[in-house]
Backbone as CSV, one residue per row, in Angstrom:
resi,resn,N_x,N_y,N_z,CA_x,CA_y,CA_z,C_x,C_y,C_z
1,UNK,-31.025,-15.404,90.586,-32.364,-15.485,90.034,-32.323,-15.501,88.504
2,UNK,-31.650,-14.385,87.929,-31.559,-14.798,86.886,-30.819,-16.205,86.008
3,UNK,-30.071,-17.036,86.498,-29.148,-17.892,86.313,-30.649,-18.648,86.257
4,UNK,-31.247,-18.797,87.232,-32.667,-19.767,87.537,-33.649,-19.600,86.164
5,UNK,-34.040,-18.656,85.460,-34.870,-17.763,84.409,-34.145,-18.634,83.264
6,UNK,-33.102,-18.284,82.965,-32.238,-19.073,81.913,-32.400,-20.610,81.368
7,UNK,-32.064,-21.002,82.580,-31.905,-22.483,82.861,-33.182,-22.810,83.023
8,UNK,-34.034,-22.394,83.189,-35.855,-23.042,83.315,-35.653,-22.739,81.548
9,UNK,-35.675,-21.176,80.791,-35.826,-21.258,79.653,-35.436,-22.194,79.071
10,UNK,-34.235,-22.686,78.601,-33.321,-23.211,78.003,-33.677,-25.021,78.119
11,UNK,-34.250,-25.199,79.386,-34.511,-26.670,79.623,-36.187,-26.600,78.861
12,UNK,-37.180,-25.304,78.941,-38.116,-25.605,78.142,-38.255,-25.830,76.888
13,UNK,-36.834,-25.186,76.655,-36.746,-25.044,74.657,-36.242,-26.679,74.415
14,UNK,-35.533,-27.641,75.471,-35.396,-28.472,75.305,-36.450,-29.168,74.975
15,UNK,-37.080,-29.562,75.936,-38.181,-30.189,76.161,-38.956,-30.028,74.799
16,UNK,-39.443,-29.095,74.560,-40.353,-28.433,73.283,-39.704,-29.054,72.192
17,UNK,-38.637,-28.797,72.078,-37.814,-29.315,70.866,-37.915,-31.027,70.748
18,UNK,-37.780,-31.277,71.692,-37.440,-33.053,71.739,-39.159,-33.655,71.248
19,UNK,-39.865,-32.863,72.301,-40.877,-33.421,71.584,-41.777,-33.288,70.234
20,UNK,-41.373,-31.980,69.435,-41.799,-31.955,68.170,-40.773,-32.892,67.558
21,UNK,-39.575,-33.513,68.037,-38.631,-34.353,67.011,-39.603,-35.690,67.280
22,UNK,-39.521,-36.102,68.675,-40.448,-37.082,68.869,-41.956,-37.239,67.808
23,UNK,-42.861,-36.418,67.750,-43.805,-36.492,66.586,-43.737,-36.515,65.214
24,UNK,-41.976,-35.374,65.277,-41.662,-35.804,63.800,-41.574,-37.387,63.486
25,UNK,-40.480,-38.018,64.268,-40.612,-39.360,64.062,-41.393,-40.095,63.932
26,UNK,-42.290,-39.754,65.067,-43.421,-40.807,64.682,-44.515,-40.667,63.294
27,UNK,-44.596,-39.322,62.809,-45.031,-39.079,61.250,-44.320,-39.809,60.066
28,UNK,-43.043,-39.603,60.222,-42.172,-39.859,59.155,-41.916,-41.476,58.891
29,UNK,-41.724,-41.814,60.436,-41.632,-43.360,60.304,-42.016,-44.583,59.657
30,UNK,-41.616,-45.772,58.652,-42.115,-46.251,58.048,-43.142,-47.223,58.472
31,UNK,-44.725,-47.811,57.941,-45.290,-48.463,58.710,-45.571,-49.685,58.296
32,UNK,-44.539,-50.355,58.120,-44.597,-51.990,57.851,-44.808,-51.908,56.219
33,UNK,-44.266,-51.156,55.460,-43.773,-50.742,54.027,-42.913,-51.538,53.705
34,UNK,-41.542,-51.401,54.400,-40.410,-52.095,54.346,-39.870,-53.222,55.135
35,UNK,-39.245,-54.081,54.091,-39.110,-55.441,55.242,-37.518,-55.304,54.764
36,UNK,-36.688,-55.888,55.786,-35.333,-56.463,55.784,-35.767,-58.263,56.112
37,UNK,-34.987,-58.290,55.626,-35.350,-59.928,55.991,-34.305,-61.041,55.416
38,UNK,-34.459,-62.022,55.554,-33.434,-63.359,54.792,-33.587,-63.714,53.455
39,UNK,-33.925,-64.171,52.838,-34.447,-64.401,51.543,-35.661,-65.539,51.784
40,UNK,-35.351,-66.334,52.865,-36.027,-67.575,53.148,-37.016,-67.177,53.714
41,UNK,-37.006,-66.085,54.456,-38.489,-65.870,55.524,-38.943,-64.567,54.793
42,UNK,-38.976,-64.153,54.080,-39.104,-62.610,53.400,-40.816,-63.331,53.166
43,UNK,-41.312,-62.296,53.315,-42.711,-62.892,52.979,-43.423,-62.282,51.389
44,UNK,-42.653,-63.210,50.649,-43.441,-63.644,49.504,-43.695,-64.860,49.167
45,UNK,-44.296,-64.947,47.985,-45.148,-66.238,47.727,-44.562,-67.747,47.705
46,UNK,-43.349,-67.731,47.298,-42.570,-68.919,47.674,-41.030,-68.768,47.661
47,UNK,-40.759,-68.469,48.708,-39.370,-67.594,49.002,-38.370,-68.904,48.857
48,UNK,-37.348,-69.037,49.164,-36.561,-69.949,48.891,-36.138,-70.811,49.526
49,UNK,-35.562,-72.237,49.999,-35.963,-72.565,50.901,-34.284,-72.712,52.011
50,UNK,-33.507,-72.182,50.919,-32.115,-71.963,51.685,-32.195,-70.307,52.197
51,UNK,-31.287,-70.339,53.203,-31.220,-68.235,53.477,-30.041,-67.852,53.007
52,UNK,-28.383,-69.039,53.056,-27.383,-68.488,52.979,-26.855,-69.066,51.510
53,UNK,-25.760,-68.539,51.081,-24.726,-69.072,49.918,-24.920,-68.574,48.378
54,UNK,-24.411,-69.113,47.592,-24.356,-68.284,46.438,-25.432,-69.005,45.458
55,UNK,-26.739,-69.696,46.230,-27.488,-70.595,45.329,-29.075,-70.033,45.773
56,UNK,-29.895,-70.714,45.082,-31.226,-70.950,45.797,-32.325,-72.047,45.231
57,UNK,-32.460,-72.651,46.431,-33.431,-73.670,46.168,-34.776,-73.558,46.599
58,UNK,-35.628,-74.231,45.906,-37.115,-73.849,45.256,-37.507,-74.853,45.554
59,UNK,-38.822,-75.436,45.388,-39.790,-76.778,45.556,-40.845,-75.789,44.819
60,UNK,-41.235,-75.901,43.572,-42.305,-75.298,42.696,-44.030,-76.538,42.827
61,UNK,-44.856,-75.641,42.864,-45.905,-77.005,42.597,-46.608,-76.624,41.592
62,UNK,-46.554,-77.166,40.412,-47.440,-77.481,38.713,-48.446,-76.632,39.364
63,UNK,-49.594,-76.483,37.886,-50.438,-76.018,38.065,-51.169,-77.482,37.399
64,UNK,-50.750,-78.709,37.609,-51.207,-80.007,37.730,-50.860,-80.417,39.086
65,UNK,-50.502,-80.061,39.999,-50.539,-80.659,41.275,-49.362,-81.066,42.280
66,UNK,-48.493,-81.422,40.892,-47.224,-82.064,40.934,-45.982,-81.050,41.594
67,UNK,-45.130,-81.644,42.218,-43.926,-80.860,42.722,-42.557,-80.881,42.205
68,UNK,-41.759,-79.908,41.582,-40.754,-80.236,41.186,-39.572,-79.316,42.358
69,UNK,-38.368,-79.731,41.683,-37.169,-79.333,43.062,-36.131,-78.130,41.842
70,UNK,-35.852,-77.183,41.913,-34.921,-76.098,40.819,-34.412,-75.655,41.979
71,UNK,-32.766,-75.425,41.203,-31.890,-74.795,41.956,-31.418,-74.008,41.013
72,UNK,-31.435,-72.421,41.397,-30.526,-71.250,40.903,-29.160,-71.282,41.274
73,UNK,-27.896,-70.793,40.322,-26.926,-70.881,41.288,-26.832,-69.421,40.571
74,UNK,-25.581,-68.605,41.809,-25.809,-67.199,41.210,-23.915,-66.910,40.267
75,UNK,-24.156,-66.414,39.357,-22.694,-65.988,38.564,-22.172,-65.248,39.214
76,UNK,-21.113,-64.456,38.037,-20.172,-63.561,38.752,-20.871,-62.174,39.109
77,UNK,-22.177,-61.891,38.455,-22.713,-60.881,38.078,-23.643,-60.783,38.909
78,UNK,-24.295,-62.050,39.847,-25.183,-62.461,41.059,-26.649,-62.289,40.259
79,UNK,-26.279,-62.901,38.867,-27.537,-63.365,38.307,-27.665,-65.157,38.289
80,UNK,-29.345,-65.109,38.909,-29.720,-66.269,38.574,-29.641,-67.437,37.446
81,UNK,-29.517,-68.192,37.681,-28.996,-69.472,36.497,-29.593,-70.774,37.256
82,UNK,-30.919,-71.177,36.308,-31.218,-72.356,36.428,-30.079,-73.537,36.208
83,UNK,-29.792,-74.551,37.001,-28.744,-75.302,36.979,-28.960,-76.581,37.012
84,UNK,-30.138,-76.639,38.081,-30.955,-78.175,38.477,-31.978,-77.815,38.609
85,UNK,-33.329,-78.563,38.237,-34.253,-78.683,38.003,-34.777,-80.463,37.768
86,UNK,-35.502,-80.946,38.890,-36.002,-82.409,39.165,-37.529,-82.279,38.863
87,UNK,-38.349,-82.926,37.975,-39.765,-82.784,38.178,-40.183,-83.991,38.594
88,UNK,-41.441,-83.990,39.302,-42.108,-84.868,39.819,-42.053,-85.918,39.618
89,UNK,-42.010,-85.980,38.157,-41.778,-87.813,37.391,-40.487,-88.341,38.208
90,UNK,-39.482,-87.729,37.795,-37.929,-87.919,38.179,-37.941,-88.287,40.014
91,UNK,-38.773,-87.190,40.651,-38.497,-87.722,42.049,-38.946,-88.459,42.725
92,UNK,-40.419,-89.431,41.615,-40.744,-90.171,42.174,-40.339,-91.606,41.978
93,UNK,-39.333,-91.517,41.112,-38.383,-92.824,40.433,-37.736,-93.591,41.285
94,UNK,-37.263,-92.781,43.416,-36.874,-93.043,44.279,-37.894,-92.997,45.289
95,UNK,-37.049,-94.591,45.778,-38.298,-94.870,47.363,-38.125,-93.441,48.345
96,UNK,-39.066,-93.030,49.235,-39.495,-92.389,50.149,-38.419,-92.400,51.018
97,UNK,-37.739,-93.357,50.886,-36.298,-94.131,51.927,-35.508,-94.789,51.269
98,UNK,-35.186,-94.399,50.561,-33.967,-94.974,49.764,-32.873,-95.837,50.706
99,UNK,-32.232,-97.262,50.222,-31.424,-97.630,51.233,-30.369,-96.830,51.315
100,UNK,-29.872,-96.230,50.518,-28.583,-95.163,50.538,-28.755,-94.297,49.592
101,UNK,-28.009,-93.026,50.138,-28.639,-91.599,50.175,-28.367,-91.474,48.177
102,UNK,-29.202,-91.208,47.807,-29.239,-91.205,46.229,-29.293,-89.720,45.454
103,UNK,-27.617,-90.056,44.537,-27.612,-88.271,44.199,-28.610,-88.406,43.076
104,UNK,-29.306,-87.006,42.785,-30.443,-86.990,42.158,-30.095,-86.060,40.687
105,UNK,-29.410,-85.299,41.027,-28.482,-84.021,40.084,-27.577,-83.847,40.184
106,UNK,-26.549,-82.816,39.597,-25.353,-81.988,39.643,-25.277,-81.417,39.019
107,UNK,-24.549,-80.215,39.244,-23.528,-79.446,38.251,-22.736,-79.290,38.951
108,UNK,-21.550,-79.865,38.043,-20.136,-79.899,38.181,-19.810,-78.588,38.145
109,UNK,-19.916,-77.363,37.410,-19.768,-76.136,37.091,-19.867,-75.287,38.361
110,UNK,-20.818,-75.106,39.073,-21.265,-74.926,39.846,-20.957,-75.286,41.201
111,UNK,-20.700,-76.778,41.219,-20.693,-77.562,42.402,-21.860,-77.417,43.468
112,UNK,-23.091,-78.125,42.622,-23.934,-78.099,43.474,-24.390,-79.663,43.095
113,UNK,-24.773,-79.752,44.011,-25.538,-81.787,44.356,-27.037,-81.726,45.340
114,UNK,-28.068,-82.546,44.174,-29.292,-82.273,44.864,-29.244,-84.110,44.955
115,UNK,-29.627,-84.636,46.789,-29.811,-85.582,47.236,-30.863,-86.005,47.782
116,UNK,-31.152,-87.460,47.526,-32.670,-87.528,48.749,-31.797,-88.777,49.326
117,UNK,-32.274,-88.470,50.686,-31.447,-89.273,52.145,-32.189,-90.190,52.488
118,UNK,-31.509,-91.053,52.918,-32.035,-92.644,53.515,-33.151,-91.999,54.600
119,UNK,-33.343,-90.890,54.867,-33.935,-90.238,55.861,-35.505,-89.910,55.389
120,UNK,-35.670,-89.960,54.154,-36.651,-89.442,53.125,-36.449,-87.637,52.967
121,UNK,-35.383,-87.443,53.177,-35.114,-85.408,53.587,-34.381,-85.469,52.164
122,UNK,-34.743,-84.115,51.392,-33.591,-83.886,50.529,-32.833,-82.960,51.091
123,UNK,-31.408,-82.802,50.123,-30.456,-82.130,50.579,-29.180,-81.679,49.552
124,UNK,-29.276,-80.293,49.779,-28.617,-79.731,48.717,-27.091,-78.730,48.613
125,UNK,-25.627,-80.090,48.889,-24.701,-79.430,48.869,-23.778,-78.404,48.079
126,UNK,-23.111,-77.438,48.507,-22.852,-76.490,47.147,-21.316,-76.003,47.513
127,UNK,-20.661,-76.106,46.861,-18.856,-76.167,47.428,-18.008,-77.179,46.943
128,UNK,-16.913,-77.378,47.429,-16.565,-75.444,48.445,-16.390,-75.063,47.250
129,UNK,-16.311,-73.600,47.851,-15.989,-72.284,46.876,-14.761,-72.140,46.911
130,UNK,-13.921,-70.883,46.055,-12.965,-70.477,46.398,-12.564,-69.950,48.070
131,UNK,-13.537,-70.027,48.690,-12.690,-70.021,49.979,-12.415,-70.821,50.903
132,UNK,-13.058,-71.777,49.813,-12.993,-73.715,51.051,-14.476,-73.868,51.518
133,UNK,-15.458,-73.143,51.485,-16.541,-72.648,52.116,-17.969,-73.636,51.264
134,UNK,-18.570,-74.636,52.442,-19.413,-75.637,51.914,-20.639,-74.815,52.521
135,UNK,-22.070,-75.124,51.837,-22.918,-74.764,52.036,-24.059,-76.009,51.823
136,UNK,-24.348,-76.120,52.863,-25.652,-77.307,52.710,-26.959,-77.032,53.431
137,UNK,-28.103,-77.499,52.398,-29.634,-77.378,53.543,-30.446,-78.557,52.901
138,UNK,-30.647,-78.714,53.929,-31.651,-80.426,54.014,-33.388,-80.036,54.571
139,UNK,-34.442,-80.788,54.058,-35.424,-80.437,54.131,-36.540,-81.448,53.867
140,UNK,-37.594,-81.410,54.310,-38.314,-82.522,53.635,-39.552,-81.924,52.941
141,UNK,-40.004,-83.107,52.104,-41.411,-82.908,51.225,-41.316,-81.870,49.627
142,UNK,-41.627,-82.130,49.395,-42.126,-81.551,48.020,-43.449,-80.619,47.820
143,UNK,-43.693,-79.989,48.369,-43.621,-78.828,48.369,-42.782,-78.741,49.396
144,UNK,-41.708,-78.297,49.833,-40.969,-78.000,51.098,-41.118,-77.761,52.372
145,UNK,-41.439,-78.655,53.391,-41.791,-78.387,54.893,-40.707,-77.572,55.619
146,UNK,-40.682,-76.190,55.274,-38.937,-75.485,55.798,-38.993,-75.356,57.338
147,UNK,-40.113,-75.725,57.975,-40.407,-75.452,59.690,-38.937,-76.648,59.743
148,UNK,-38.948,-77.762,59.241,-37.814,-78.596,59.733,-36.764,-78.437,58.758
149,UNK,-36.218,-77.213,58.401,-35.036,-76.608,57.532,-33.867,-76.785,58.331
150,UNK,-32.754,-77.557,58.113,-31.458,-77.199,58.622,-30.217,-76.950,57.567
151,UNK,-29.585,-76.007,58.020,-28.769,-75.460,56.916,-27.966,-74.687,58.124
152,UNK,-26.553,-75.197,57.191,-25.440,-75.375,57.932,-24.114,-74.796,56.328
153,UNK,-23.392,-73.830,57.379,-22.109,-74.085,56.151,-20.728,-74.173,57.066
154,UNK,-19.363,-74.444,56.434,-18.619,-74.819,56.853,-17.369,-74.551,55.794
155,UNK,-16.312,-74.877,56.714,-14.816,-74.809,55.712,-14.679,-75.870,55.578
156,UNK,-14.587,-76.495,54.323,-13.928,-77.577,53.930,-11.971,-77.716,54.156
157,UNK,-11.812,-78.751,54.657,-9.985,-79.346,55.017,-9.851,-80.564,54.120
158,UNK,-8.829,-80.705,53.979,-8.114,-82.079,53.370,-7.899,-82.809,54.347
């Protein structure tokens, strides 16, 4: 009987306990305060339109209407550095469909290449890096339609 007294106690102090931790949690818990997220889907005002690599690309629109294309690439320090930057004038110098895919920028420094594709999609390769490691994302429109975002990276071979 007594063994029974114990073991009822001991399972109530459980119980009791679990559930003031349970309310603790649910007090303490954060309530949509904090986001983890990609860089690309993070919800601010015009997030970027790549998620992975050591760059980021933008589609800005004037406060004339107009759309331009900037690419950050990041240093050793993983500070931003404007590198490429296309404005509206410049991207409209090419057909909608170019017969073949037309480079638009570079930095050699960097190794980044901003393209618009026989496809009417731009596309923005960056590599390889020191680890062989290519990074590309293709996209269309000016302001950036990222619902049809593909971005892909890879090891570059000889």
């Amino acid at each position: 009987m007594r063994v029974l007294k114990t073991l009822t106690y001991r399972s109530a102090r459980f119980i009791v306990l679990m559930a003031m931790l349970t309310m603790a949690f649910t007090v303490i818990t954060p309530n949509g305060e904090s986001h983890a997220c990609l860089p690309c889907a993070c919800p601010v005002a015009n997030p970027p339109i790549n998620c992975y690599g050591p760059y980021s690309v933008y589609t800005v629109t004037r406060s004339d209407g107009t759309c331009a294309i900037v690419v950050f690439a990041l240093d050793e320090n993983s500070n931003g550095i404007r590198v490429i930057s296309q404005s509206a004038r410049r991207l409209a110098l090419v057909p909608a469909f170019p017969p073949e895919n037309v480079l638009l920028a570079k930095n050699d420094t960097y190794k980044i290449y901003l393209y618009k594709l026989t496809s009417g999609e731009y596309q923005v390769n960056v590599g390889p890096d020191r680890e062989a490691k290519v990074f590309q994302v293709r996209w269309t429109g000016c302001p950036a339609n990222i619902s049809g975002r593909n971005e892909t990276t890879w090891v570059a071979t000889n």
